[in-house]
C-alpha positions as CSV (number, residue, x, y, z in Angstrom):
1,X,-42.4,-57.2,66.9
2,X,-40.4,-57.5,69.9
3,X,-37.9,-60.4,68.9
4,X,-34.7,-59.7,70.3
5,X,-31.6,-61.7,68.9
6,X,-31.6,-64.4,71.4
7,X,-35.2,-65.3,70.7
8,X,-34.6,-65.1,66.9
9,X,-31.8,-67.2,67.2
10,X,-33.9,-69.8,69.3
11,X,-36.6,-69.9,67.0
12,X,-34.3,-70.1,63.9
13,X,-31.9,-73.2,65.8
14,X,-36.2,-75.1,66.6
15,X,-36.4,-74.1,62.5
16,X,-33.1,-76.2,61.8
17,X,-33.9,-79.3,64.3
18,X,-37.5,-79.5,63.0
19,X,-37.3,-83.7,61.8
20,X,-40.1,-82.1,58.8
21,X,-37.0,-79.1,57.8
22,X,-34.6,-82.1,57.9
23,X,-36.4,-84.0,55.8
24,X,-37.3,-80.9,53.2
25,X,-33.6,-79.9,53.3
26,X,-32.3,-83.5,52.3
27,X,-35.2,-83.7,49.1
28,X,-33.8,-80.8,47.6
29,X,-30.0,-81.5,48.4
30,X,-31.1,-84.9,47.0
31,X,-32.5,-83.6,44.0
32,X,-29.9,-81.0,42.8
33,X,-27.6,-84.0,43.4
34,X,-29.1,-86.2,40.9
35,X,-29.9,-83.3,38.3
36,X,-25.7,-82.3,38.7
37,X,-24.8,-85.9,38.2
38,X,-27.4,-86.4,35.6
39,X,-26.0,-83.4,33.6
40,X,-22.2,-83.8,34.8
41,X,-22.6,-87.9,33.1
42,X,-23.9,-86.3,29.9
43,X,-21.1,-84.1,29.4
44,X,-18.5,-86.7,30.7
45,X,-20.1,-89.4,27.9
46,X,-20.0,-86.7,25.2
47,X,-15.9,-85.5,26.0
48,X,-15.6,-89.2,25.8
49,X,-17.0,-90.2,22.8
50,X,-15.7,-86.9,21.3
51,X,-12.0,-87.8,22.4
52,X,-12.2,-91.9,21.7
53,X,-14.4,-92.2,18.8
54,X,-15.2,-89.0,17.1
55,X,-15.8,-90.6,13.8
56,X,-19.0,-91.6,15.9
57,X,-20.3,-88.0,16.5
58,X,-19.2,-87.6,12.6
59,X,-22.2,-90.2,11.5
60,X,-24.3,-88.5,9.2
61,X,-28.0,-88.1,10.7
62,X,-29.5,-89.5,7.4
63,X,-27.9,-90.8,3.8
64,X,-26.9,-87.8,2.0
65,X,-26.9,-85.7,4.9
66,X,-24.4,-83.0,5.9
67,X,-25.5,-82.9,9.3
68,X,-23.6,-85.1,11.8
69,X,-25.1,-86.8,15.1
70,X,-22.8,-84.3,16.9
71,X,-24.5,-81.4,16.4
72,X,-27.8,-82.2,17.6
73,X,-26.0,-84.0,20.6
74,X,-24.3,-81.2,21.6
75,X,-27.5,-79.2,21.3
76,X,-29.2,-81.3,23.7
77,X,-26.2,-80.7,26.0
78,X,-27.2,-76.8,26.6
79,X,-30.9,-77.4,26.3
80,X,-31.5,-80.1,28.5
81,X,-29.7,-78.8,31.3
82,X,-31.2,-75.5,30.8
83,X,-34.3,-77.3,30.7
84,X,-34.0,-78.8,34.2
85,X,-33.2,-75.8,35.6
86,X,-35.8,-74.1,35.1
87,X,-37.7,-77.4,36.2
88,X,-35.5,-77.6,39.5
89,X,-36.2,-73.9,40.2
90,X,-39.9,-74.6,39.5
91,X,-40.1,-77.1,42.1
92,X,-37.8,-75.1,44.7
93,X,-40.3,-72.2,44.0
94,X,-43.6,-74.3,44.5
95,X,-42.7,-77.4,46.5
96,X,-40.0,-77.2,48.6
97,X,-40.3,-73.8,49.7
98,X,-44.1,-74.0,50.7
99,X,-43.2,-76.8,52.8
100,X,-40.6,-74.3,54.3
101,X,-43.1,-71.6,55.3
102,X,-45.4,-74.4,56.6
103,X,-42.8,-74.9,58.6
104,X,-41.6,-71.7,59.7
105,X,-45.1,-70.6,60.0
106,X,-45.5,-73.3,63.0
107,X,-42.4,-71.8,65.0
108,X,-43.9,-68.4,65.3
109,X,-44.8,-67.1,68.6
């Protein structure tokens, strides 16, 4: 291995021009966009309902019931996310980044 810094940097600036790295790069940006706004709106809808109608979140899930709508609600709000998380990372891990080393597997010498 006889890279020196100039060709490193060369090879890693052909890396970040690379239309195919581009296009890999915007997907995932894309992606953890939409999952942050997903989860961002769920929380946004629940401080909302919570501060204009909280009698709503108090609605019983069934007749006699002293479990409110709320609670499983604002379960939902730390699974789910967590869920897609570990989704997100899922794909990083077997989609996004395999397409990466494709990539930087063409620019070797």
């Amino acid at each position: 291995m006889s890279d020196t810094p100039q060709s490193l940097t060369e090879r890693y600036r052909s890396i970040r021009e690379n239309p195919d790295f581009k296009a890999v790069v915007l997907a995932r940006s894309r992606l953890s966009w939409r999952l942050s706004a997903w989860v961002l709106s769920a929380y946004f809808a629940f401080m909302a309902v919570a501060a204009g109608a909280p009698a709503l979140l108090h609605t019983p899930l069934h007749a006699g019931s002293h479990l409110s709508i709320g609670i499983p609600l604002a379960s939902l709000l730390v699974v789910v996310p967590w869920l897609l998380t570990g989704w997100y990372v899922h794909r990083a891990n077997t989609h996004f980044d395999r397409q990466i080393a494709a990539i930087v597997e063409e620019q070797r010498p």
